[in-house]
C-alpha positions in Angstrom: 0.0 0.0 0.0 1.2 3.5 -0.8 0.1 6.9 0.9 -0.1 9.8 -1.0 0.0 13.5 1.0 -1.4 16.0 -1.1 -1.5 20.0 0.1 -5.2 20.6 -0.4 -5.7 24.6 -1.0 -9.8 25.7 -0.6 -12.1 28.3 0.0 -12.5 28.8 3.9 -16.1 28.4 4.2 -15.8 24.4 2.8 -16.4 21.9 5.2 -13.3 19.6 4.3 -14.1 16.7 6.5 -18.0 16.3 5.0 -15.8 16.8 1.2 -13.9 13.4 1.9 -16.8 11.6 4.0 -19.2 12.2 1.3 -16.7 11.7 -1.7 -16.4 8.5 -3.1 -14.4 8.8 -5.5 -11.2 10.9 -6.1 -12.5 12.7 -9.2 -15.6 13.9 -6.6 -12.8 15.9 -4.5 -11.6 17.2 -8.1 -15.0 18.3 -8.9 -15.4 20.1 -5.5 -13.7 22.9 -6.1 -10.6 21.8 -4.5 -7.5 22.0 -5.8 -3.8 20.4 -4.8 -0.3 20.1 -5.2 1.6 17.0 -4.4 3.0 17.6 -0.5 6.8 17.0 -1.6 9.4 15.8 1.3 7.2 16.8 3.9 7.2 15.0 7.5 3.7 15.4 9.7 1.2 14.7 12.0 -1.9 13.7 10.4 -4.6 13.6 12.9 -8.4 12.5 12.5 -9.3 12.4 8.8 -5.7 12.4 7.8 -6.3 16.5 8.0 -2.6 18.5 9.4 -4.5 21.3 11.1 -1.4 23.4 12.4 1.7 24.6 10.9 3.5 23.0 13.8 2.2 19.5 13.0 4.5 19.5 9.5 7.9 20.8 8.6 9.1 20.4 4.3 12.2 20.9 3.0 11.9 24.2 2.1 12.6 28.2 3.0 15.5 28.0 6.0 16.4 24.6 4.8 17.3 25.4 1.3 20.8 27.1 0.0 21.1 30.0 -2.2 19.2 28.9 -5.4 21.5 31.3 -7.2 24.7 29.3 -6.1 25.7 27.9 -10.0 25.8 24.3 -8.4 22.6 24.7 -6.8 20.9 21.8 -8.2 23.4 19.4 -7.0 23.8 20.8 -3.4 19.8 20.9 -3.3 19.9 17.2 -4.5 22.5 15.9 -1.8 20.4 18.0 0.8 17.1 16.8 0.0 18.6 12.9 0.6 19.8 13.9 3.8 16.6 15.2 4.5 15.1 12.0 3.8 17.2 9.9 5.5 16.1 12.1 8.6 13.1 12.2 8.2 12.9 8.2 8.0 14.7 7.8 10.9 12.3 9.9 13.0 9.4 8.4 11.7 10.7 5.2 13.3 12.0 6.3 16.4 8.9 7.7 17.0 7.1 4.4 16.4 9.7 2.6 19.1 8.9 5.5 21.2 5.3 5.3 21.2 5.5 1.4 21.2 7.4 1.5 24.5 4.5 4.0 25.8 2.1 1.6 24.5 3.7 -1.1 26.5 4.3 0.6 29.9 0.5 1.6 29.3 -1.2 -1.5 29.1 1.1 -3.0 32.4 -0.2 0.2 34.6 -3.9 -0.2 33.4 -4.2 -3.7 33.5 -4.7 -4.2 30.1 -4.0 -7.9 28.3 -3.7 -7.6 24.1 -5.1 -10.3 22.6 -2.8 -9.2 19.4 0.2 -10.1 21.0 
């Protein structure tokens, strides 16, 4: 299975969440008046209904991250960094699964709880 993290840009008044409950299709949300961009090297918090609600919840490789686009060898700079920026991003995306899977654990001991998945 593959995920696909679009930036969604709409008028403020649309009720997003009802758009995607009541959509059944992908060419519904098209035909919304909605429209997107692919989310490039982005790392967030999705929360219910996959929606990022704050700025805080996402950082992209962009702005502060970036060099000088005017640097001659900008592409290949911008290249290397965006790997680098992947490989980070990876690797926080799984320390934050141990992390939370250690929480998990400690959680279920104080509350008593048995997993029937385990």
């Amino acid at each position: 299975m593959k995920h696909v993290l679009f930036e969604i840009f709409y008028p403020e008044a649309l009720n997003l969440e009802h758009v995607f409950s009541e959509a059944a299709r992908f060419e519904e949300i098209v035909h919304s008046g909605i429209s997107f961009t692919y989310a490039e090297n982005k790392l967030c918090f999705a929360g219910e209904h996959g929606i990022v609600h704050k700025l805080e919840d996402f950082v992209g490789f962009c702005g502060d991250m970036d060099i000088d686009p005017s640097l001659s060898d900008y592409h290949e700079h911008n290249v290397q960094l965006k790997k680098e920026w992947e490989k980070i991003a990876k690797n926080k995306v799984q320390e934050a699964y141990e992390e939370y899977m250690i929480l998990k654990k400690n959680y279920k001991i104080e509350h008593g709880i048995k997993d029937d998945l385990e």
